[in-house]
N, C-alpha and C positions, 0 to 999 in steps of 0.2 A: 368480520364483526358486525352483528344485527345495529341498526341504529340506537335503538335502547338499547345495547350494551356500550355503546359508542356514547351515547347521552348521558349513563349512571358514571362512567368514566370519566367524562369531563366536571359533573357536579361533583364527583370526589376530590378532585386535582384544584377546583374552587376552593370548597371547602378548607384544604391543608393550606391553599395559600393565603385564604384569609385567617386563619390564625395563625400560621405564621406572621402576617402582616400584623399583627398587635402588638409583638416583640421585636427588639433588635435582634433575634434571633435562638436557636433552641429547641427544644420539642418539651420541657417541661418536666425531665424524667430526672433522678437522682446524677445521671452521670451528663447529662446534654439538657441543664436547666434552661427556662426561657431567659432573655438576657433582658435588660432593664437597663437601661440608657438616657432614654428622656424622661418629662414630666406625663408624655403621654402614655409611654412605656408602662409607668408605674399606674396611672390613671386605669388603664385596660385592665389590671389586676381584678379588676371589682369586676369583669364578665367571668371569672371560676372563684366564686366560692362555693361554700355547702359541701356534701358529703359526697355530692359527682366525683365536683374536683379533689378530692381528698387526695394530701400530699403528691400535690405538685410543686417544681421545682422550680423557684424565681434567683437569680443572681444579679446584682447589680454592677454594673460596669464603667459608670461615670458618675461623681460627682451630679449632682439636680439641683437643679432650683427652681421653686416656688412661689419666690420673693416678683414676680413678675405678672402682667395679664397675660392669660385671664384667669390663673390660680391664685393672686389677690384681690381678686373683684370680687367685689359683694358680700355676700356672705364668705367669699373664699373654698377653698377644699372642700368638697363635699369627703366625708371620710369613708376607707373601705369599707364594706361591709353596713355601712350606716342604714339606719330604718326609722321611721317615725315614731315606732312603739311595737309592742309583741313578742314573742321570745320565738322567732322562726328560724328554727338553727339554719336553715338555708340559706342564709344572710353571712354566717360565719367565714372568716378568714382561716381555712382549713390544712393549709399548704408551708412551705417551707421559705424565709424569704433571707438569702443571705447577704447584706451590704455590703460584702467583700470590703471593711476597710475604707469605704466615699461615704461621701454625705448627703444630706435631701439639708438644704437649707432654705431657709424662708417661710416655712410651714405658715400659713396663715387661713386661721377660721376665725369669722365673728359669726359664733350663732349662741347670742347670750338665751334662749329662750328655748333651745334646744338641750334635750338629752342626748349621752354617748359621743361624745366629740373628740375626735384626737385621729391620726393620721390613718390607721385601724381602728373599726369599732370593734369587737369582741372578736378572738383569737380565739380557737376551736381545737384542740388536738396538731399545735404547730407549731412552728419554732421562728422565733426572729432572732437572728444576729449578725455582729459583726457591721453594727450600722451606728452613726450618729446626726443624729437632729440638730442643726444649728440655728439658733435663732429665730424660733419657733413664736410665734405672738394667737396663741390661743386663747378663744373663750367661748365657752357654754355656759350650762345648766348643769344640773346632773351628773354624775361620770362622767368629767373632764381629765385630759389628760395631752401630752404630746405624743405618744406612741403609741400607745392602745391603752383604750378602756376598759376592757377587760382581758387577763389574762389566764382564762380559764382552762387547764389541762394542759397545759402547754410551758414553754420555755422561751425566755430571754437574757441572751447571752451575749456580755460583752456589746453592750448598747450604751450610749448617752444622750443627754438632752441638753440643749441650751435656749435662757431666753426669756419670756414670762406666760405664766399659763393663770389662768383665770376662772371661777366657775363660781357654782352654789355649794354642791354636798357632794364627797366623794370624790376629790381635787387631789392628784397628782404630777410631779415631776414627766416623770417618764410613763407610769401606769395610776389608772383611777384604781383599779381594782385587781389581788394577784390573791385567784378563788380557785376556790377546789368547792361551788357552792356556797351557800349558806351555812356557817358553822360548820364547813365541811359535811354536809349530810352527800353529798354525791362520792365521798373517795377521794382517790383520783389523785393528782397532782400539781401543781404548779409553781416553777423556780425562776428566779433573775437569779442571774448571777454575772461577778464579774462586770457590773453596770452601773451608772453614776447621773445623777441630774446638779445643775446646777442651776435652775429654773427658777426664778421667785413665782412664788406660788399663791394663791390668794384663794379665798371661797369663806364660806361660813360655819360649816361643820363636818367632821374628817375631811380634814386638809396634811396633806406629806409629802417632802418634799422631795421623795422619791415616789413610794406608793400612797394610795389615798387609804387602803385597805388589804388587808393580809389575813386567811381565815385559816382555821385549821388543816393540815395536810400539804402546805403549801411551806415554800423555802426562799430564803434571801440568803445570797453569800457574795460577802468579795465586793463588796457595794456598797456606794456612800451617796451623799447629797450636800451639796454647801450654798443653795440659794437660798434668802431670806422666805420664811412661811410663814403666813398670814391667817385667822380666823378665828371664831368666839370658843368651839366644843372640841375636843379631838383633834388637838390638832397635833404636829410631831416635826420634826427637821427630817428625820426617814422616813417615818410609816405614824399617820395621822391615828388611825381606827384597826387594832391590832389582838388578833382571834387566836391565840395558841400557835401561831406559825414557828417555824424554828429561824432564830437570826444569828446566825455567823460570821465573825469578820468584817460586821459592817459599822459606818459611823455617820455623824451629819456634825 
């Protein structure tokens, strides 16, 4: 073997093992998900999003906690996917993340002055489930939420929230926002189902105590919310700011 081929060889065998090395283990495919164990575990999710990584494959494995340094320092969690401002779908959470049944507890953000806050910022064409959030003490600005701010095209299933969430406009339990677009002008999709908050919720207009928002094309079933909701305009126990979505079986 030439030494450059001996050298392109070694930098590949690098490469696998440092991304390996971001997971407890995995390759990230439907059948051999990357595994997610720690806070760091979960942390590293934020190097694939965008449409690269489109539908990759996250499992969690251990209960996590949050509730500790240095993911309650400061400002706290910086959230996936998170951005200052801009609609750059390459920012999106695109992938598949399933909580196998543990919990992420302790979720802590203070960023009262920021938009998009919650443990996901905007969810692209992907699915969460089978997770719940305990004791969650968030606050932003803007689409505020515990689990993701927006739930665009995508699916959450069989998720919970506990704890108190805090914001300005577009304040939810579990999700800020569960969009198919604007008035639905994109199509498209998006469901919870099977998922419940228990969150006291606060903000000042579309405030819900599950979703903050729910637009045409989009579906809630099997889902409820029983924390106290707080605000002046729009506000609901399920769903604060509500566009033609279809509601099934659900209650607050």
């Amino acid at each position: 073997m030439s030494l450059r081929k001996a050298f392109l060889a070694v930098c590949i065998c690098l490469l696998a093992v440092n991304i390996y090395a971001q997971f407890s283990g995995g390759s990230g495919s439907p059948t051999d998900p990357w595994l997610i164990s720690t806070a760091q575990d979960l942390d590293n999710i934020r190097n694939y999003l965008g449409e690269e990584h489109n539908h990759k494959y996250f499992k969690q494995i251990n209960d996590i906690e949050l509730g500790v340094a240095p993911w309650n320092e400061g400002e706290g969690w910086n959230p996936i996917g998170y951005q200052a401002g801009g609609e750059d779908f390459s920012y999106n959470f695109q992938g598949s993340y399933d909580g196998n049944g543990f919990v992420i507890n302790g979720l802590y953000i203070n960023r009262p002055n920021e938009d998009r806050v919650a443990l996901f910022s905007r969810i692209y064409d992907a699915e969460i489930k089978n997770l719940g959030l305990t004791n969650v003490n968030v606050t932003g600005k803007w689409h505020t939420a515990a689990l993701s701010v927006a739930n665009f095209f995508s699916t959450i299933t069989n998720c919970y929230s506990t704890g108190v969430v805090t914001g300005y406009r577009f304040v939810g339990g579990l999700v800020a926002s569960n969009s198919a677009g604007f008035m639905g002008q994109f199509g498209g999709y998006s469901h919870i189902e099977s998922s419940y908050s228990s969150c006291d919720v606060s903000g000042l207009q579309s405030v819900g105590g599950l979703s903050a928002s729910s637009t045409p094309t989009t579906s809630i079933s099997n889902s409820y919310a029983t924390g106290s909701v707080t605000g002046t305009a729009e506000v609901g126990g399920l769903i604060g700011q509500l566009y033609g979505a279809t509601i099934t079986n659900c209650y607050s």
